[in-house]
N, C-alpha and C positions, 0 to 999 in steps of 0.2 A: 504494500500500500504506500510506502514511505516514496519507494521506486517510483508510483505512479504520478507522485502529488511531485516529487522532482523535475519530472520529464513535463508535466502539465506548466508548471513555473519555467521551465526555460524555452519552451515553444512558448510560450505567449510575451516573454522577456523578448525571445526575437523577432516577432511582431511588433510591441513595441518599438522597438529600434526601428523597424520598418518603417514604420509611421513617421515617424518624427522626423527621417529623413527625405517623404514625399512631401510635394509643396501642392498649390493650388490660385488660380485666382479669376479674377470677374470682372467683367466691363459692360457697360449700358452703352445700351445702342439709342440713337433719336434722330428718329422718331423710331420710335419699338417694334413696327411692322415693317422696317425700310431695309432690315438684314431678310434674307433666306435662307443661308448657311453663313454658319461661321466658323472657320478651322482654326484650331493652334497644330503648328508645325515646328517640329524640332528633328531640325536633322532630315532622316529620312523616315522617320514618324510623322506621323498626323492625325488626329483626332474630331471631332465634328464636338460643338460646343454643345451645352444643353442647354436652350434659351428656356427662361421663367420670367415670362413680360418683361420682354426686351433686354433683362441683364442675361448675359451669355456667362457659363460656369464650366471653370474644368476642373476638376479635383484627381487628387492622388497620383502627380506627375513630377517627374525627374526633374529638379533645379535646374537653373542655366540658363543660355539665351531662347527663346522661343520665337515665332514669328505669327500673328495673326493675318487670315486671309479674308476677308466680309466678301459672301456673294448677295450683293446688295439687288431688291424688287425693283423695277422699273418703278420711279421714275430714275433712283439715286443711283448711284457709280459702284463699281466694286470699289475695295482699298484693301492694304496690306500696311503694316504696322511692325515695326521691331520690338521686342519686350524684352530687355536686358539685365543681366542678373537675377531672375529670381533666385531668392537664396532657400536651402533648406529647412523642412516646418516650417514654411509661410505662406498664411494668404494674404495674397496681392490683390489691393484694392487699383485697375487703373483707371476707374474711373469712369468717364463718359466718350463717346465716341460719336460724333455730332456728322451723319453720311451727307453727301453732297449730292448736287441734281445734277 
């Protein structure tokens, strides 16, 4: 039993660790229907954002430089965005992201 409650404590100790070294973060779009997709890319990763009225969210991703891609609704433009440094265990608030006609 001693065994068991050991082995339970240090898989979840390395979870732990896990965590705290993925990061996360989130941006608002405006007008809130003017994105249709939006990607975070890092490297040769890519991920599709998960919009919750118009702020876009990524969670539990590798620190470092990232780049946003907005595939923006007619009327507005696409855009692309650098996100530099996220550091590890952090969310990143960036803010607002205001799409153009």
């Amino acid at each position: 039993m001693l065994q068991l409650c050991l082995v339970i404590i240090g898989v979840s100790s390395i979870h732990a660790v896990r965590l705290l070294q993925t990061s996360s973060f989130h941006v608002r779009m405006y007008p809130a229907n003017g994105a249709g997709r939006v990607w975070a890319i890092q490297g040769k990763d890519s991920a599709q954002m998960m919009n919750v009225n118009g702020e876009y969210i990524l969670r539990s991703i590798n620190p470092g430089h990232w780049r946003l891609s907005v595939e923006a609704n007619a009327p507005y433009r696409d855009a692309r965005f650098d996100i530099d440094d996220i550091k590890p265990g952090t969310d990143m608030d960036l803010g607002a992201i205001r799409l153009r006609k």
